[in-house]
N, C-alpha and C positions, 0 to 999 in steps of 0.2 A: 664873821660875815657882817660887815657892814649895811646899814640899813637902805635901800635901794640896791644896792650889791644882788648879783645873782649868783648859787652858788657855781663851783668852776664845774659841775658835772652838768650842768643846763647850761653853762655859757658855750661848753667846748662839743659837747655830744648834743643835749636838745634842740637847742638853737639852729643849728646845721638840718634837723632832721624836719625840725617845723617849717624852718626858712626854704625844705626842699619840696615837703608835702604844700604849702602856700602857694607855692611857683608855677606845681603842676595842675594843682586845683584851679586856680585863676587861670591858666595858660598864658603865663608871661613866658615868650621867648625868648627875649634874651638874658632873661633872667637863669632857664635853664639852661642853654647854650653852656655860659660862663659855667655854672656851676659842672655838666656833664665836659667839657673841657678843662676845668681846674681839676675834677677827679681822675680825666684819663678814659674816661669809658665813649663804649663805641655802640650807640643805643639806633638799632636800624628806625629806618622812617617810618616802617608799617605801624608798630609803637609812638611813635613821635606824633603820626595822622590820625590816631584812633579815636573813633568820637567817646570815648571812654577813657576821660585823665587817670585812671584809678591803673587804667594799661599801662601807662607811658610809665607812671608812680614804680609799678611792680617794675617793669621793664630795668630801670634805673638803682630802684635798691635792690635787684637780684644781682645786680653784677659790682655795686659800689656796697652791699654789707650783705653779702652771700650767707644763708639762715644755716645750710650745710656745712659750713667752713668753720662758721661760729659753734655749733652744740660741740663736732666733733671736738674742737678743741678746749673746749670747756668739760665735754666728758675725758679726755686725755688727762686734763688737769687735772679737778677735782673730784674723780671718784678714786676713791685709792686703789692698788697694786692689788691684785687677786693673790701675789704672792704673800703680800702680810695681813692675808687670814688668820684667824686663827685654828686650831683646831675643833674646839666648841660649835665656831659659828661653819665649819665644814661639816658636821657631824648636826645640826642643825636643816641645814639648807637639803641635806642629804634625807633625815628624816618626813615623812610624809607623815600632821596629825598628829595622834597621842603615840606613835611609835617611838621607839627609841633604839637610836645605835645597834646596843647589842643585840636585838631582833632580826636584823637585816642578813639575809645569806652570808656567808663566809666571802663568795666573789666581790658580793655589791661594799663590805669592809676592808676590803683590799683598794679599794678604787681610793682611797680616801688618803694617801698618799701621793697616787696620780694626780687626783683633786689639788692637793696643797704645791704640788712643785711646777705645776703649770706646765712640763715640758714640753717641747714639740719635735721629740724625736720620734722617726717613725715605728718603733717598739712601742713607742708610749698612748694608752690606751683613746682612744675619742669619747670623753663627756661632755653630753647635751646638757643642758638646764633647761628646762623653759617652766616658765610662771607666767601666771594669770594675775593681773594687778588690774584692780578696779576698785573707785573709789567711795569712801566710806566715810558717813558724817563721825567727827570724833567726837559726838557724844555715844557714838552704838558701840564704842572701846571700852574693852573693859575695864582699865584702870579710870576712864572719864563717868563708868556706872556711879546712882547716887548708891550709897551702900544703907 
């Protein structure tokens, strides 16, 4: 990076997104015209008249960087394959607490197979998951305790 240089992730992504928020803050029109015409998008008028730029704003980035198109494909990505679990960490997510594994009914350690191969044959059993996730200063972690 040369010095005045911006890097290429603000020249080609920020740039566009400030130069778009700027446009509609201000209410230059033909400023957005071009820009809602170079993207392709079809933004109705009720948005376009609102005495609220912040509308017209949402209006524009809902249909030019869509927030639901982006996570889904980002969770598609980057969380990995439920199929290359491991066993440990099925036998884990499965336990509730200071329990363990072999405590658990006969049926509920049968599941644990179903768990691993993901299938969705209609023989093959329906497991739920659900968790509670809520957030926690990582100093109250017990590895981050002073000892």
């Amino acid at each position: 990076q040369s010095k005045g240089k911006k890097p290429l992730f603000v020249q080609l992504v920020l740039d566009n997104i400030w130069s778009l928020y700027e446009a509609v803050m201000k209410r230059d029109k033909e400023k957005i015209e071009k820009i809602v015409t170079s993207l392709g998008l079809r933004i109705g008028a009720r948005e376009s008249r609102h005495a609220d730029p912040k509308v017209h704003l949402n209006a524009i980035c809902s249909q030019w960087l869509p927030i639901s198109d982006a996570v889904l494909s980002m969770v598609c990505n980057k969380i990995p394959s439920p199929l290359d679990i491991t066993a440990e960490r099925v036998e884990k997510l499965m336990c509730v607490g200071a329990r363990t594994f072999d405590s658990l009914p006969p049926e509920t350690r049968e599941l644990k197979s179903a768990f691993m191969k993901c299938s969705s044959e209609e023989t093959a059993p329906v497991i739920v998951f659900v968790s509670k996730m809520f957030p926690v200063d990582a100093k109250a972690l017990p590895q981050n305790k002073p000892r």
